[in-house]
N, C-alpha and C positions, 0 to 999 in steps of 0.2 A: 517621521517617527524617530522616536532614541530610546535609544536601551534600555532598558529597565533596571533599575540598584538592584544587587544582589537582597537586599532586604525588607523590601517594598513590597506594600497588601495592593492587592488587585481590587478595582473599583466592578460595581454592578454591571457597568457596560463591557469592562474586559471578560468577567465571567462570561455576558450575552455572546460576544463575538466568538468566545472561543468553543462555547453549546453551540455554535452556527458552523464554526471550522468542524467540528466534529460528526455535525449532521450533515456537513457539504460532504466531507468524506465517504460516510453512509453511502449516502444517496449514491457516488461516484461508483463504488464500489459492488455496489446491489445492480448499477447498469452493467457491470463490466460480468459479474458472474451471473446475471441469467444465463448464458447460452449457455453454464454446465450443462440445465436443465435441459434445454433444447435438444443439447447434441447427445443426451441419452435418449431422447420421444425416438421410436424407431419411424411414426409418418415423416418427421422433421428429417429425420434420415434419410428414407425414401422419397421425398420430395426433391431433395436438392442431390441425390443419387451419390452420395459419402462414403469413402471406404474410411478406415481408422486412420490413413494419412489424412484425409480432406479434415476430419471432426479436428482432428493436431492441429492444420492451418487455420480452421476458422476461430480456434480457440487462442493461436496465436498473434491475431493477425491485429486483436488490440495493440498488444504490448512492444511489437516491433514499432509502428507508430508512437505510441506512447514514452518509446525510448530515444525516437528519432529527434522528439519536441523538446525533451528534459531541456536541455543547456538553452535553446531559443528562448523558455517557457522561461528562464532563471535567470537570464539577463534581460528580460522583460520585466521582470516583478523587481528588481534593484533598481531599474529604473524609473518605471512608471508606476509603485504603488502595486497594491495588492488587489482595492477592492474593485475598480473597471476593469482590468485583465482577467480576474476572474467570475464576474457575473459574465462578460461576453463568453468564455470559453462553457462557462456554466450550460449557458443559454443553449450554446451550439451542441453539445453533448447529449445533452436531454432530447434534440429535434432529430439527431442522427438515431438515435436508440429505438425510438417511435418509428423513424422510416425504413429502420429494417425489418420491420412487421411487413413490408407492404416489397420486399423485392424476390421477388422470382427465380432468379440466377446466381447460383453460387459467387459467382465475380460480384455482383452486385451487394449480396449482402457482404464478402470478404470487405470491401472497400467501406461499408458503414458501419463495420468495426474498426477497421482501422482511423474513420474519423473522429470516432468516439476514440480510442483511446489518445488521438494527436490534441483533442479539445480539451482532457482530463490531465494531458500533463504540464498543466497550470496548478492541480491540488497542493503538490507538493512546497512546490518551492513559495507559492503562495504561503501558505499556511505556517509552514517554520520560519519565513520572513517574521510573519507578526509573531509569532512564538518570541522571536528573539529578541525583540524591540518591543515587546510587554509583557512578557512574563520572567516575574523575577526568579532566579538561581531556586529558591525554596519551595517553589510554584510547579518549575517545570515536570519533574517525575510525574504527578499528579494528573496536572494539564494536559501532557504527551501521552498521559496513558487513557484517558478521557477521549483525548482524540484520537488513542487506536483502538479503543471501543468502540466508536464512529467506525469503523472500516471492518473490524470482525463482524460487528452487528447487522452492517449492511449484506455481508457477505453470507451472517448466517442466514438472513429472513428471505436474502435473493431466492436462492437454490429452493426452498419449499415453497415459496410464495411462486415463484415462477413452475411451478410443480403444480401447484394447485389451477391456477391459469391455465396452462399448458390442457390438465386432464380435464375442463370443467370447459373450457370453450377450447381455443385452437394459440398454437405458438405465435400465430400474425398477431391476437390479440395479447401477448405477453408482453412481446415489445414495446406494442403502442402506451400499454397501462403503464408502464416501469418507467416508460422513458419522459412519458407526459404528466405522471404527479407530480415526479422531482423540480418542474417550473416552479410550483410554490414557494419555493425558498427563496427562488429571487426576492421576493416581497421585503420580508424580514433584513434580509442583505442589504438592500438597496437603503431601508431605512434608519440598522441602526450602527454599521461601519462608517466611521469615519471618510471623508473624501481624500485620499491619502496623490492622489493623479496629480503629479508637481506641476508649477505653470511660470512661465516666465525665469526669473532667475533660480526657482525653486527645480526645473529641469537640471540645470547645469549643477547644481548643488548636491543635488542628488549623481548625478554622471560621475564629479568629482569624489566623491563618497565610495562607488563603488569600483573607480581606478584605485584606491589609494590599496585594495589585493590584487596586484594583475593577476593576469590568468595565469601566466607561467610559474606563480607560487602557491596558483590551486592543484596543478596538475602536478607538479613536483613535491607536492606534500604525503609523506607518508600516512598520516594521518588523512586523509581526500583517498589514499588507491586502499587503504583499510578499510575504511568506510565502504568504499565501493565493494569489497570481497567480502564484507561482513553482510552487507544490505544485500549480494546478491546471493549469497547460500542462504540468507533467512529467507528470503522471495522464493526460492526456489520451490523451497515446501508448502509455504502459502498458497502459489501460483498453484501447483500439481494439483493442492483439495479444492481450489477454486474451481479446476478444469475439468478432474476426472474423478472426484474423488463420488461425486452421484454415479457416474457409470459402473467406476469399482466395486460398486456395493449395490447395483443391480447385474453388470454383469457375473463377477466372482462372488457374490458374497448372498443372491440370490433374491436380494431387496425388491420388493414393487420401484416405482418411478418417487413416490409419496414419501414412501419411507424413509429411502436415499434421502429424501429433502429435509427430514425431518431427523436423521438423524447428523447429516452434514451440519442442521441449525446447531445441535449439542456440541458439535466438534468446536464451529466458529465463537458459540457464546463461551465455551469454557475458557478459551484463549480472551477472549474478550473482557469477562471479569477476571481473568491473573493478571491483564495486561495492567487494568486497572490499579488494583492491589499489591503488586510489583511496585507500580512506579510512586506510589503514596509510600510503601514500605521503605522504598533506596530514600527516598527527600526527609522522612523521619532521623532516618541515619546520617545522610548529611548535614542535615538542622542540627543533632547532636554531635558532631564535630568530625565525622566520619570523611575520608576524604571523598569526594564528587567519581571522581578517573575510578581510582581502582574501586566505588562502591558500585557503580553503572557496571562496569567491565566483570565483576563475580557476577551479578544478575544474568550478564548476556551468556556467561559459560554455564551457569546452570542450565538456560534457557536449552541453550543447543544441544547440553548431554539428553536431558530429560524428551526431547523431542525426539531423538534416538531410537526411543522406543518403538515407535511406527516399525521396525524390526518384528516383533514379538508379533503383532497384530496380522503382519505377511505373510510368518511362520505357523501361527495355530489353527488347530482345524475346526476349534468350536466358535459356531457364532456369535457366542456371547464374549469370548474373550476378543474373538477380532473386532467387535465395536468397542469394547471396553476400550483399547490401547487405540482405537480410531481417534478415539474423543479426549483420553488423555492422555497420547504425543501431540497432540495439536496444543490442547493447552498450557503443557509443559513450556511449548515455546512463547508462552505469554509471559513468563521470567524475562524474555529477553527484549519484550517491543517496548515496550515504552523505554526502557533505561538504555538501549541498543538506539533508539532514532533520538533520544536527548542528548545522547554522546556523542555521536557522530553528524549532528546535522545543528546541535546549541553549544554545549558547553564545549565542545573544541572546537570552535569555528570562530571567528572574527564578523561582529556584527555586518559590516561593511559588503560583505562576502555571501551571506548566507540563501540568497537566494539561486545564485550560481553555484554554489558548493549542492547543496541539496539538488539542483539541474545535474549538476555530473554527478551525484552519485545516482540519481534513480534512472539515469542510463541503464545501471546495472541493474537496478530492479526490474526497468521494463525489458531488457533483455532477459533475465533469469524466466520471466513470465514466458515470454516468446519460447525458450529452450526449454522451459518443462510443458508447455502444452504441446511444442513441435516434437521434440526428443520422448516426452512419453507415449504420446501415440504410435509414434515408429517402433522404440520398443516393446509395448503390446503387437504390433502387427507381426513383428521377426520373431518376437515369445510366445505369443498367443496367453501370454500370463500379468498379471501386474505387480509380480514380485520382483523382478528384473527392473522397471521404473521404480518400485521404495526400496529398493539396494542404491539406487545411484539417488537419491533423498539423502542418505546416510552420509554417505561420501561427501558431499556438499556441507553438511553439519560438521563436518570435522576440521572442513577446509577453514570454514568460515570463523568455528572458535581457536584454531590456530593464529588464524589473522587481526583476531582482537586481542589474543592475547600479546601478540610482537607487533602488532604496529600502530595501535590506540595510546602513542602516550603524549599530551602534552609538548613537551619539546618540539613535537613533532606539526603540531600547529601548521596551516598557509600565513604566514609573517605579511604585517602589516606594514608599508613604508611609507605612512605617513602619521605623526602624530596628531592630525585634523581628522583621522578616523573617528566619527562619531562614539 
């Protein structure tokens, strides 16, 4: 694959692939947030015998895994292509998620979480590989935000859909469903990605491609440890409503199990179409001659004030305002997804690079995950409250727009040392 001209229309099949990046993401996503639902069902509780630390581990126990794979996951996809590394991981994720339906032992299911999220972090570095290598500079906003609609959307329909399941048969049967539709997509993948898997001297070509950024000028990039500070205080908040955010709203807030699900969906979709509409709004402005850096980097600061708000919503005592600012601090941070992961993972990156660079930063994402599902449950346990866990949400929001504002610029680049860099 090669880069795409910054001025270049996208053909029917690039649209197809990237409608498939967005629905892999879905899917990846809607596996990894059932167990919110789960781990508010109080039988799912008392089965597997949970205090509020256990619900924290099991809800984290994707994301450490998922964090562990990143860097493996991204020097995999710079080398071998995108689309067999990711059906394989596809394949395995789906069959882990199905057979946590059927384990009996807390150990047992911890470990078929964690498999699932070590097979899922292939999405990433997957997907903004071909990002970068076919979607043109005009494109991107759009595209990126297309494809984190894929990921809110999964995330809204998870929590209610697994809610619905859950009340209407039993939790063994939630897994098995969620984990076992998402095979279908293999289909489609298989037949209309490109074979991108090098062979012969097209290995070495590719190997050579991906030395020409060593690693010691990803990691010494300030632009590579931004990205990672930015990726991980946005993760943060994401992570928290992935985990706890149905419990919060049956435990404090007095929701059925349904409810929670249904109003988690409003939270993720609002996020999901801004995210959209964000990243088509910044690409309109950089088509009209706006610069790219600092037009992405005002979207992501908005993003973070306005998600701020989750504040207000901790603070008031009436129902109707605590869902109001539920549903619009989450969305508020859809200013920042799509223009926040174009920035940091396309337009400041080095093609050569991008599947590694994206490996090292969602480290940090799947860490943030791991820390707000482990760190918010402890703090409920020593609070007994979950204003104490969206106090430290806030905190994170501030770190993280400090961090784009000083260390997102250009200059700052992983420097290429070969001019044979594709």
């Amino acid at each position: 694959m090669s880069a795409s001209l910054p001025g270049a229309t996208m053909t029917s099949r690039q649209w197809g692939v990237m409608l498939l990046l967005a629905l892999g993401v879905m899917i990846a996503y809607a596996d990894r947030t059932s167990i919110a639902a789960a781990i508010a069902n109080k039988p799912f509780i008392e089965h597997f015998r949970m205090t509020g630390v256990h619900r924290g581990l099991l809800g984290s126990a994707l994301f450490w895994s998922y964090a562990a794979a990143q860097i493996p996951a991204g020097w995999v996809v710079d080398r071998f292509g995108v689309k067999v590394p990711y059906a394989i991981c596809f394949g395995l994720w789906c069959v882990a998620t199905a057979l946590s339906g059927v384990m009996t032992v807390f150990i047992g299911l911890f470990l078929m979480r964690a498999l699932v999220g070590a097979a899922e972090a292939i999405v990433m570095p997957a997907s903004y590989r071909w990002f970068r290598h076919n979607i043109p500079e005009r494109h991107t906003g759009l595209a990126i935000g297309i494809f984190a609609f894929g990921n809110k959307v999964g995330t809204a329909i998870a929590t209610p859909l697994a809610a619905w399941i859950i009340v209407n048969w039993e939790w063994q049967a939630m897994f098995a469903i969620t984990g076992l539709a998402g095979l279908v997509w293999l289909v489609p993948w298989l037949a209309l990605v490109k074979n991108d898997f090098p062979r012969g001297g097209q290995l070495a070509e590719a190997k050579r491609r991906a030395a020409t950024v060593p690693f010691r000028n990803i990691i010494t990039s300030p632009v590579v440890w931004g990205g990672i500070v930015v990726n991980f205080c946005y993760s943060y908040f994401i992570f928290y409503c992935m985990t706890w955010m149905p419990s919060y709203l049956v435990e404090q807030r007095g929701l059925s199990l349904e409810q929670s699900g249904l109003y988690t969906f409003f939270s993720f979709a609002g996020i999901a179409i801004v995210a959209v509409a964000a990243g088509w709004w910044a690409d309109r402005l950089i088509e009209r001659g706006a610069d790219a850096v600092r037009t992405r980097k005002a979207f992501v600061l908005a993003g973070f004030l306005g998600a701020a708000t989750v504040l207000f919503g901790a603070y008031t005592q009436d129902l109707g305002w605590a869902l109001f600012w539920n549903i619009a601090s989450l969305s508020f941070l859809g200013l920042a997804s799509a223009n926040n992961l174009a920035l940091t993972k396309v337009t400041l990156i080095p093609p050569p690079a991008i599947g590694l660079v994206v490996g090292v930063q969602h480290v940090a994402a799947g860490l943030s995950g791991g820390l707000a599902a482990s760190l918010s449950g402890w703090l409920l346990h020593v609070s007994g409250s979950y204003d104490l866990p969206i106090q430290v949400i806030v905190v994170f929001l501030a770190v993280g727009a400090a961090s784009c504002m000083i260390l997102l610029r250009p200059e700052w680049s992983p420097k290429v040392e070969s001019a044979a860099a594709g």
